[in-house]
LUMTORKOL-448404 format. One record per residue (C-alpha): residue number from 1; x, y, z; residue in three letters. Coordinates in Angstrom, 1 decimal. Example, Ala and Ser with C-alpha at 12.3 -4.5 7.8 and 13.67 -1.06 7.14 Angstrom:
REM residues 2
    nr       px       py       pz   rest
     1     12.3     -4.5      7.8    Ala
     2     13.7     -1.1      7.1    Ser
END
This chain:
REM residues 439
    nr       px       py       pz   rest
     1      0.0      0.0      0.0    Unk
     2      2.6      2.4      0.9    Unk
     3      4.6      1.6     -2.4    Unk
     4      1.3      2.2     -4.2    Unk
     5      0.8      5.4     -2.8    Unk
     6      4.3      6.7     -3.5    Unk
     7      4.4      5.9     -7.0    Unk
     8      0.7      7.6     -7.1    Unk
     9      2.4     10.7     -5.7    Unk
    10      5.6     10.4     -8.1    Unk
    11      2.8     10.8    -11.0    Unk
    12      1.3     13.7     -9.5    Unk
    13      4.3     15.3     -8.8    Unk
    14      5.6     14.7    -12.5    Unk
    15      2.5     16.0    -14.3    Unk
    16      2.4     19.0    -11.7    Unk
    17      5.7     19.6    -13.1    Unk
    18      5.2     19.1    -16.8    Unk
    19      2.2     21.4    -16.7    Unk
    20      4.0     24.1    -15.3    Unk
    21      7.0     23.8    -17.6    Unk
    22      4.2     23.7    -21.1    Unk
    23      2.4     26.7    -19.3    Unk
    24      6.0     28.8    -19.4    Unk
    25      7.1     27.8    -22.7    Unk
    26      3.3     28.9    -23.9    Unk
    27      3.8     31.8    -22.0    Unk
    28      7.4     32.4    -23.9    Unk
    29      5.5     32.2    -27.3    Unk
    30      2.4     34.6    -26.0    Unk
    31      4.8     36.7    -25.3    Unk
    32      7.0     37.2    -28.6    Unk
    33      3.1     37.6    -30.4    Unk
    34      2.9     40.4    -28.1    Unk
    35      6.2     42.1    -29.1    Unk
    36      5.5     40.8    -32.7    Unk
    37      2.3     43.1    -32.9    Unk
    38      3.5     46.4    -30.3    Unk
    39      6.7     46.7    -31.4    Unk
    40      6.3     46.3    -35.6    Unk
    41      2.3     45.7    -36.0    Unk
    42      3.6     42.2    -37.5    Unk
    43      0.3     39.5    -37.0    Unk
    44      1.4     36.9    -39.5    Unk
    45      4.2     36.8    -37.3    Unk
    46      2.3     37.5    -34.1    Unk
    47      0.5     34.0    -35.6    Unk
    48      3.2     32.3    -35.7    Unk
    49      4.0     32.2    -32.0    Unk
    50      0.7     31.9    -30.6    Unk
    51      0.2     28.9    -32.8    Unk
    52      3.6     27.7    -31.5    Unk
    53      1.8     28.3    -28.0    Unk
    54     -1.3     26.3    -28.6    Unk
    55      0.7     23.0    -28.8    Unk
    56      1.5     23.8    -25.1    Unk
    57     -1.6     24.6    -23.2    Unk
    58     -5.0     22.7    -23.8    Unk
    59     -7.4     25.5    -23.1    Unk
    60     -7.4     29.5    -22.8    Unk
    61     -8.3     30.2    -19.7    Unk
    62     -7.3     34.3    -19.3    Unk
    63     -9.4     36.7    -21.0    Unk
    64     -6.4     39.1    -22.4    Unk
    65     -5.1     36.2    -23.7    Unk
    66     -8.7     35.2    -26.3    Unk
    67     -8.7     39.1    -26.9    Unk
    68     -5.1     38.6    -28.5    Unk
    69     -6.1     35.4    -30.4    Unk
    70     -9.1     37.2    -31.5    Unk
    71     -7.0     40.3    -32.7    Unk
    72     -4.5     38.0    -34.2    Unk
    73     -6.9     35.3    -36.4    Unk
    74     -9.3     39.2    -37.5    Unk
    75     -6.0     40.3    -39.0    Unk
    76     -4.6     37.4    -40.2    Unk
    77     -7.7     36.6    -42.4    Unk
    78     -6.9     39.7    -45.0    Unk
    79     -3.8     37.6    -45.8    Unk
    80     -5.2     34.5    -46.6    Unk
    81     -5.9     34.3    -50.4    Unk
    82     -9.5     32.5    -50.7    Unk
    83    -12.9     33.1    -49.1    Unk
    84    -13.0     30.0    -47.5    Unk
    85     -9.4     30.0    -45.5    Unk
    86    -10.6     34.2    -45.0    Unk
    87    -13.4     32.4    -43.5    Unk
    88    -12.0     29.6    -41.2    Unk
    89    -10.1     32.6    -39.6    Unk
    90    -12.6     35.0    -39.5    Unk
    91    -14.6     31.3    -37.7    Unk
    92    -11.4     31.3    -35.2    Unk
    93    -11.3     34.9    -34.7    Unk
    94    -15.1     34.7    -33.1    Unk
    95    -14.7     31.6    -31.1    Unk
    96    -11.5     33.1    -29.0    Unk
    97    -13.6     36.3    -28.8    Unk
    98    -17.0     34.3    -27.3    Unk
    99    -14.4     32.9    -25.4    Unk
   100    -13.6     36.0    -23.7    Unk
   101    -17.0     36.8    -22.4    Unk
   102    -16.8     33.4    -20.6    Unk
   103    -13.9     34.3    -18.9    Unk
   104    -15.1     37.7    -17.7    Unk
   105    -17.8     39.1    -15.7    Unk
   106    -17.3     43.3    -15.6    Unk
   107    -18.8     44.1    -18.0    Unk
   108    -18.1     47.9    -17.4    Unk
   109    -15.2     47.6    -18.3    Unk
   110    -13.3     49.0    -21.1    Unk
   111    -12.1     46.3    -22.6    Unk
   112    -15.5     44.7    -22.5    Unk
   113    -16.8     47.2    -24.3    Unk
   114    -14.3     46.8    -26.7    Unk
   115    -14.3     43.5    -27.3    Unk
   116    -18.1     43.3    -27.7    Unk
   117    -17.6     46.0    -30.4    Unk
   118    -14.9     44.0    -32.1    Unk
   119    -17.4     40.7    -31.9    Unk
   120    -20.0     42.7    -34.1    Unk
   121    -17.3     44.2    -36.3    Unk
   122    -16.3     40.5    -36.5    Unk
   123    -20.0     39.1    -37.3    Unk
   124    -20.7     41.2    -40.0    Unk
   125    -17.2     40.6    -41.6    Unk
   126    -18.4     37.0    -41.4    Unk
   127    -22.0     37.9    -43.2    Unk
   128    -20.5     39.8    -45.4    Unk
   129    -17.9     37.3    -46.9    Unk
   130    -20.6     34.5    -46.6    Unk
   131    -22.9     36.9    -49.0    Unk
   132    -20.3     37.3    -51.5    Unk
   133    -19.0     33.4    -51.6    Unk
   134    -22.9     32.7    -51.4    Unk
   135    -23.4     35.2    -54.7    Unk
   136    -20.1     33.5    -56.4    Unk
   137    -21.5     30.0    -56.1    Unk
   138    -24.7     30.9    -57.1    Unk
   139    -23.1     32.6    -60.2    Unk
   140    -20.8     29.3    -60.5    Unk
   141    -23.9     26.9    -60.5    Unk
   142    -25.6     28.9    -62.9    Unk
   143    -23.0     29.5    -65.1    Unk
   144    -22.4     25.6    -64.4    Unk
   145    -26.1     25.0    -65.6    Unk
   146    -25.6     26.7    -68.7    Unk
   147    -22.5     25.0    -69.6    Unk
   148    -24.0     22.1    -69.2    Unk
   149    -27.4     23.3    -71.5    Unk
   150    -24.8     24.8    -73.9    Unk
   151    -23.5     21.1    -73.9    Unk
   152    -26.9     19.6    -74.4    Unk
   153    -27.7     22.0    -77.0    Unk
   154    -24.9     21.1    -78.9    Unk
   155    -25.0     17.7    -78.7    Unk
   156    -28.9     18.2    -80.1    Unk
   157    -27.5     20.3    -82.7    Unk
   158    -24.8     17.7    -83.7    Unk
   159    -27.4     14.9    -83.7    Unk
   160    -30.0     17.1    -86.1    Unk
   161    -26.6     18.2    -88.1    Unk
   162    -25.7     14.3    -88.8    Unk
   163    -29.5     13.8    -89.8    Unk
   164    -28.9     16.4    -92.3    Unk
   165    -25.9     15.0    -93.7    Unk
   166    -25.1     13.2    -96.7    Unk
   167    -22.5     10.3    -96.7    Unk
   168    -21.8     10.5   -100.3    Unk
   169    -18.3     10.7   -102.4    Unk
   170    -18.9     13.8   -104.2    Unk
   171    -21.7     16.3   -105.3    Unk
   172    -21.8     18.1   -108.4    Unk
   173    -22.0     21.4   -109.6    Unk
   174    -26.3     22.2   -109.6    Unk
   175    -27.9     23.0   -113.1    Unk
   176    -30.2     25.7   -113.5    Unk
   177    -33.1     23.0   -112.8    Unk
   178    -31.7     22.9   -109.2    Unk
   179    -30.3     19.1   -109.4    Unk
   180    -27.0     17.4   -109.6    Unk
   181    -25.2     14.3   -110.0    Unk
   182    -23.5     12.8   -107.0    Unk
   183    -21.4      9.7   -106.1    Unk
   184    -21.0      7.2   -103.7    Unk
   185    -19.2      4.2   -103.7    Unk
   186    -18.6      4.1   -107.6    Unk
   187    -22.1      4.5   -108.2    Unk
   188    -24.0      8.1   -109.4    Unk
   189    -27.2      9.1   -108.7    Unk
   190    -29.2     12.5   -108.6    Unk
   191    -29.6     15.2   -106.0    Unk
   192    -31.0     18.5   -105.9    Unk
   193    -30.2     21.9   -104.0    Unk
   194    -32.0     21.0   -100.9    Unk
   195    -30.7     17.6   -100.2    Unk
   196    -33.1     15.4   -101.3    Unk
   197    -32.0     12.1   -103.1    Unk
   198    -33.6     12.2   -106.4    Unk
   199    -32.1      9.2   -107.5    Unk
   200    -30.4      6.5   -105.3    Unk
   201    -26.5      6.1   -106.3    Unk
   202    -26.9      1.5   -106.7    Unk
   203    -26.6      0.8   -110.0    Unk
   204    -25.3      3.0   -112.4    Unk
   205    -21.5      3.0   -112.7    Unk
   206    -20.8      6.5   -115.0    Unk
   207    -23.3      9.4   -115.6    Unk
   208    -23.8     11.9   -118.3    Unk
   209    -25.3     15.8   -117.6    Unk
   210    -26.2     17.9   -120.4    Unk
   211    -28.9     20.6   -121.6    Unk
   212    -31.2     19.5   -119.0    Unk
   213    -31.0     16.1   -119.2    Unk
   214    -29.1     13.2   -116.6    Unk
   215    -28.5     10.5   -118.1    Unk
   216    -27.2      7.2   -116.0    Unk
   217    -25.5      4.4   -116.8    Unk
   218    -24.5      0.9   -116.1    Unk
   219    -21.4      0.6   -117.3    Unk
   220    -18.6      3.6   -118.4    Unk
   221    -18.1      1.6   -121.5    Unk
   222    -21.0     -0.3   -123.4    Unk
   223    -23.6      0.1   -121.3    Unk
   224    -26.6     -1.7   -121.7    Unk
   225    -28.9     -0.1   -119.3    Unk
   226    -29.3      4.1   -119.3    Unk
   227    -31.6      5.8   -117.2    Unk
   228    -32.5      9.1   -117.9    Unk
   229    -33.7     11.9   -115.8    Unk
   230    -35.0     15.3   -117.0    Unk
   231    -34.7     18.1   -115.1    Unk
   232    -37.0     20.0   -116.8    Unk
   233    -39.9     18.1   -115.6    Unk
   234    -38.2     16.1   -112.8    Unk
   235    -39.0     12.7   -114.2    Unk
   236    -37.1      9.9   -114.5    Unk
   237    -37.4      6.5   -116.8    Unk
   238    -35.2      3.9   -118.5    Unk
   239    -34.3      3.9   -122.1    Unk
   240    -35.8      0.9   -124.2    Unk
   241    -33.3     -2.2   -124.1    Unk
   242    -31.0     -1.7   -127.1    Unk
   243    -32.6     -4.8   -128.7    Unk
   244    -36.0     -3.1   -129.0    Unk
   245    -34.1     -0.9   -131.4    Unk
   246    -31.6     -3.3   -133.2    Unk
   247    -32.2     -7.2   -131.9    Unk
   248    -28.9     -8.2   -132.6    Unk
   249    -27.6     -5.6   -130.3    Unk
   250    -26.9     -5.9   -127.4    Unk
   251    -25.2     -2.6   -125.4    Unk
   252    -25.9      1.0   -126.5    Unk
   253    -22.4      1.6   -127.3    Unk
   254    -21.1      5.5   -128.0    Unk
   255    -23.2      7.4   -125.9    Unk
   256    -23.3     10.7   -127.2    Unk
   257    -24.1     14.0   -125.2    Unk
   258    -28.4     14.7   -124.9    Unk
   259    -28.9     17.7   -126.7    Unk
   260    -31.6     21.0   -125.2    Unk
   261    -34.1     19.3   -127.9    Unk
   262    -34.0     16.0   -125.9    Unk
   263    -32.4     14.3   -128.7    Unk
   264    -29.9     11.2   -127.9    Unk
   265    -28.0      9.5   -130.5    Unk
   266    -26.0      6.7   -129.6    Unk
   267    -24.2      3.9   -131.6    Unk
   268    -25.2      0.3   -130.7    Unk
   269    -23.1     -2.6   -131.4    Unk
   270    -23.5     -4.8   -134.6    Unk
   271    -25.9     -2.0   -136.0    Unk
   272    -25.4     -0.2   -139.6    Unk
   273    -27.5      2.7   -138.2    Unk
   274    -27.3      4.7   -134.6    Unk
   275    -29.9      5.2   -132.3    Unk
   276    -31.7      8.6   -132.1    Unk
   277    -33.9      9.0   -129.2    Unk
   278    -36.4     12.5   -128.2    Unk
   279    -36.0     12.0   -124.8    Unk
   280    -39.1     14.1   -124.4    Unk
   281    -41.5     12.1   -125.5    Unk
   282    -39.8      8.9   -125.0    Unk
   283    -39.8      7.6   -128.7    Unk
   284    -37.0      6.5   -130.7    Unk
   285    -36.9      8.2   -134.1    Unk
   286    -36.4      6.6   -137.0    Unk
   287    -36.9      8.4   -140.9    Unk
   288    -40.7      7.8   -141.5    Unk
   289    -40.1      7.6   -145.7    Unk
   290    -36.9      6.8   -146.2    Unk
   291    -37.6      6.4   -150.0    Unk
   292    -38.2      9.6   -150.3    Unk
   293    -35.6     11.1   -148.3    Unk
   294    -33.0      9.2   -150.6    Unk
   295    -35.1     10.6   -153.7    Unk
   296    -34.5     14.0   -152.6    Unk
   297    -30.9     13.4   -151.9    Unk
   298    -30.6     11.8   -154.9    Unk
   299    -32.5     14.9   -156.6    Unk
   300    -30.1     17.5   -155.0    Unk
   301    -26.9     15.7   -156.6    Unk
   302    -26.0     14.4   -152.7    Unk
   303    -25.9     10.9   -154.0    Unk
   304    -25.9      9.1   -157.3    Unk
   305    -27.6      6.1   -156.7    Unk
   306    -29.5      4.1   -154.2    Unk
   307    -31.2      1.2   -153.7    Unk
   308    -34.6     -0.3   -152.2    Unk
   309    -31.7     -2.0   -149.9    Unk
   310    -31.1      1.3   -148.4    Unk
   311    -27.7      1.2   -149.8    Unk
   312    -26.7      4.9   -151.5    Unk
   313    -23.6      5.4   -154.1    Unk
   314    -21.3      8.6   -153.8    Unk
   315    -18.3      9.1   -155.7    Unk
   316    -18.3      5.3   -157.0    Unk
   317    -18.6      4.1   -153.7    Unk
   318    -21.8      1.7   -152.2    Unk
   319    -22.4      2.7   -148.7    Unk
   320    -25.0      1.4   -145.8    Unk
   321    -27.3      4.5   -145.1    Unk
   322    -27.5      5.3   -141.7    Unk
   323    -30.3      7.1   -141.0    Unk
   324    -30.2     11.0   -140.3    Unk
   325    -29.1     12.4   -137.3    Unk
   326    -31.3     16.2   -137.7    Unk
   327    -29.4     18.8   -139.3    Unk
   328    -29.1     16.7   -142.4    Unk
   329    -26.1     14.7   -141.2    Unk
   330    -26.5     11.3   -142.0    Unk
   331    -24.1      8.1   -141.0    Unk
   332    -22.4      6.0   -143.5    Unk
   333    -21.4      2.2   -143.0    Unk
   334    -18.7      0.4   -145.5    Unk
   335    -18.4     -3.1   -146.8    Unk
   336    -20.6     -4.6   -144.1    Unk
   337    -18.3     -2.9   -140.7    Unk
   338    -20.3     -1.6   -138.2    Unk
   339    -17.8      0.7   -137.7    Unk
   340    -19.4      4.2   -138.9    Unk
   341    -17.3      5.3   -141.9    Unk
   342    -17.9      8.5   -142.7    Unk
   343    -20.9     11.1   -142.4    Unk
   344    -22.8     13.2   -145.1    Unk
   345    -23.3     16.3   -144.7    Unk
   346    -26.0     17.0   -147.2    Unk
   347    -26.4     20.9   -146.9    Unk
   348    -22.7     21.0   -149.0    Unk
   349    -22.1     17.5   -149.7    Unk
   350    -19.0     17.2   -147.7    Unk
   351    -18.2     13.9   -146.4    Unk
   352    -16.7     13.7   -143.2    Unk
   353    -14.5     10.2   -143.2    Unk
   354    -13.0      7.8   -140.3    Unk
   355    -10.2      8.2   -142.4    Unk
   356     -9.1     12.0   -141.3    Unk
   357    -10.6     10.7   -138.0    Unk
   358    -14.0     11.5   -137.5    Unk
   359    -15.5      8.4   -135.1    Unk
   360    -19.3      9.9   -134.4    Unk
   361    -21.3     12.5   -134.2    Unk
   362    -24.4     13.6   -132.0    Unk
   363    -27.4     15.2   -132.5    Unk
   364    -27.9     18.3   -134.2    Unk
   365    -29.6     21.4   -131.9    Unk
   366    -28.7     24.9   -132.2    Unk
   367    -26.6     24.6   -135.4    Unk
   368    -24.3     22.2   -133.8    Unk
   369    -23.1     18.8   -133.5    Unk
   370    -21.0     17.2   -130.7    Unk
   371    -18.3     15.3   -132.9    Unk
   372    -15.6     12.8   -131.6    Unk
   373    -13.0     12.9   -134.0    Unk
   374     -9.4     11.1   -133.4    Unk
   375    -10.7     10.1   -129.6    Unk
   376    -11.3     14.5   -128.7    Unk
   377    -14.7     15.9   -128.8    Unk
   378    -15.0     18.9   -130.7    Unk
   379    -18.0     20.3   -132.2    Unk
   380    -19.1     21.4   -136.1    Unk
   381    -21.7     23.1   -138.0    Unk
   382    -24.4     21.5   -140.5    Unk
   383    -21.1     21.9   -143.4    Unk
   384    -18.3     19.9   -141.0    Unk
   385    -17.0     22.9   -140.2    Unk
   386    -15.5     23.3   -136.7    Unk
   387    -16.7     25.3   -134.4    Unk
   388    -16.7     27.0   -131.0    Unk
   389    -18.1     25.1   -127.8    Unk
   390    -21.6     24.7   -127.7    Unk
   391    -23.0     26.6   -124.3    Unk
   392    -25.2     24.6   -122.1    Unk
   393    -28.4     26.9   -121.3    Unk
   394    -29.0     24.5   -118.0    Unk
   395    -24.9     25.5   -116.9    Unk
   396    -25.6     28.2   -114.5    Unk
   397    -27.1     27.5   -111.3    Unk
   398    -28.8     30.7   -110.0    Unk
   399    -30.3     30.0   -106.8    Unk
   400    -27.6     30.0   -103.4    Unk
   401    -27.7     26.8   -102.2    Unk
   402    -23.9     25.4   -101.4    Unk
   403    -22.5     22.3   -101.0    Unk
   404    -20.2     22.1    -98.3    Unk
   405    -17.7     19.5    -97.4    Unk
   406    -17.6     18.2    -94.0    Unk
   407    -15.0     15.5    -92.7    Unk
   408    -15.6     11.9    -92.9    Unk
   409    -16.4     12.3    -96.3    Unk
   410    -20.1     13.9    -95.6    Unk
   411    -22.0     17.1    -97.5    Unk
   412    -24.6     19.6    -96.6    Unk
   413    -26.6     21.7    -98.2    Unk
   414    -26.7     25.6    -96.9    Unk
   415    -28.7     27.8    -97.9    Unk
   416    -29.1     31.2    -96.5    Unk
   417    -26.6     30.3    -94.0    Unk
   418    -29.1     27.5    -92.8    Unk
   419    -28.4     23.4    -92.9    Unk
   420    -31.5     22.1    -95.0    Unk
   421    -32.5     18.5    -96.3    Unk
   422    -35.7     19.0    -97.7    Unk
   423    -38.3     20.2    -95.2    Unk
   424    -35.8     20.5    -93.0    Unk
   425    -33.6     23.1    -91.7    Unk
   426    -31.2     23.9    -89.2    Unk
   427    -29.6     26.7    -88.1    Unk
   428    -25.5     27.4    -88.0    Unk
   429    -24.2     25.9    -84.3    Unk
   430    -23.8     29.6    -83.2    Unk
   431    -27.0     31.2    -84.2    Unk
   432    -28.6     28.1    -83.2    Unk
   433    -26.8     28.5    -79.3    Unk
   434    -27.8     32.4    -79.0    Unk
   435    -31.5     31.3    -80.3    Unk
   436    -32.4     28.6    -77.9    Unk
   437    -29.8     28.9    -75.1    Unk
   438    -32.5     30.9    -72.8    Unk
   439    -35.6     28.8    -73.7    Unk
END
């Protein structure tokens, strides 16, 4: 019991001891805040002793001492660079001085006056830097909600843009009819200046546009399907299968260029005569009295002979006649080739031959022909004279849509600065923001 009891007061004695020595080394610190702040106004420093002090003394228990740690957090909080660490001082700088009023009780005092003075001074630095970080975040979450409605509007926008896309390879120039020829994936087909798909791009592998007239095909070279669109009218239709015109046929061959009259001429295989089509009223044309067409040749001193074979002699030579391609051009076949050999022109009886080059000619509109002579399209005059580059009356486009390349190999249409696809339309990304962003 005894040995109990001594070790019991040992303990004592010790913590007695330790107490006393934290309380003076706190009271070392207190002090040099003191000096910090009399002597050179210095409260960061001032803050750095009493902090120092507080790892030596649990509690303050003198009132001086919470009006200094008052003083010293107040001050302190102007230094601190955000609202928030201003605020967990400003916090501090209340608590030490509510702790002051615990440890007084004369309240007629001077300093009680003074620190009840600083306490309010204190509160409403406290309101008033809780109203302005309240008024930041406020502006934060509502600048927050209309980032994030900016977001959403452009991820609408983008979703309506990729609606109004087109995944296609290219897109012509329009013609004055408002339609074009596109591409995709080797194929053509037809669109027009507000994004509607006339004609799907499947089947046809090359594509003609001229004078008004679209004209699709399965193959580049001897095609035996062509589809034709005309603008004029926007309809579309297939040409008869060669063999309606010649059965032993069986491609189209030389497809020449469709002329503002709607008239085709192309050259089918194994055939001693080309095809000329009015693609206007869907008819192939054919001389209604050949007879008498070959009597008035004949008559005129164009040829010297013919035959009820439909075979006409000029200069000594027996040729196939081929028919009569407007204009009064007509084809001429030799020693049973379907190769065309040479072409009368009757108006001056010149012959145009295979042998200086000339390989076909198209049909006649405007005073000119669309000749291919030695592989190069040039163009002549009723006489097989050459001449300057028929213009295309459907070339110019005159309304403002514009085709605009986007990446990943899409188009739009925009018109009037605005995205449309038909019925559709939607506004550029920025005009389309500013519109809707307070809706």
């Amino acid at each position: 019991m005894k040995k109990l009891l001594l070790i019991l007061l040992c303990l004592i004695s010790f913590a007695l001891t330790n107490a006393q020595s934290n309380k003076d080394i706190a009271g070392v610190y207190i002090k040099r805040a003191k000096e910090a702040i009399e002597t050179s106004i210095n409260y960061k420093g001032a803050l750095v002793q009493f902090e120092k002090a507080l790892k030596y003394v649990d509690t303050i228990t003198e009132s001086d001492l919470a009006t200094l740690a008052s003083l010293i957090y107040y001050e302190n909080h102007l230094y601190q660079e955000t609202d928030k660490e201003k605020l967990d001082f400003l916090k501090k700088s209340e608590t030490y001085n509510k702790q002051y009023f615990l440890l007084t009780t004369n309240k007629a005092s001077e300093e009680y006056t003074n620190n009840l003075e600083n306490l309010i001074l204190i509160q409403e630095t406290i309101e008033e830097l809780e109203a302005k970080m309240k008024k930041e975040e406020d502006e934060r979450i509502k600048k927050e909600k209309e980032h994030q409605k900016i977001d959403s509007l452009k991820m609408f926008w983008k979703k309506k843009s990729e609606s109004l896309s087109l995944k296609v390879d290219s897109i012509y120039r329009f013609n004055a009819n408002n339609v074009a020829l596109y591409s995709k994936d080797g194929s053509f087909g037809v669109v027009d200046d507000m994004g509607r798909i006339i004609v799907e791009a499947t089947d046809f592998k090359d594509a003609i546009s001229s004078e008004g007239f679209i004209l699709l095909k399965n193959k580049k070279e001897e095609a035996s399907k062509i589809y034709c669109f005309n603008t004029n009218d926007k309809k579309g239709f297939l040409l008869p299968n060669v063999s309606e015109f010649n059965s032993l046929a069986t491609h189209y061959g030389q497809v020449m260029l469709p002329r503002g009259n709607g008239r085709l001429v192309t050259y089918p295989n194994n055939s001693f005569e080309p095809m000329v089509y009015d693609l206007n009223v869907k008819k192939i044309v054919r001389i209604s009295n050949e007879t008498e067409l070959l009597k008035t040749l004949k008559r005129e001193d164009v040829i010297d002979k013919y035959n009820k074979d439909g075979e006409v002699k000029i200069n000594k030579e027996w040729y196939d006649f081929g028919g009569h391609l407007g204009g009064r051009m007509h084809p001429l076949y030799f020693d049973g080739n379907h190769n065309v050999h040479s072409f009368l022109c009757s108006t001056n009886k010149k012959i145009l031959s295979s042998d200086v080059g000339y390989e076909y000619v198209g049909a006649f509109y405007e005073e000119k022909f669309q000749a291919i002579k030695k592989g190069k399209v040039i163009w002549i005059n009723q006489e097989g004279a050459k001449v300057s580059v028929a213009k295309d009356a459907y070339e110019k486009y005159v309304r403002d849509s514009k085709v605009v390349k986007l990446e990943g190999g899409k188009y739009q249409i925009s018109r009037n600065n605005v995205i449309v696809m038909g019925d559709e339309e939607l506004e550029k990304l920025g005009e389309f923001l500013r519109k809707n962003k307070d809706n």
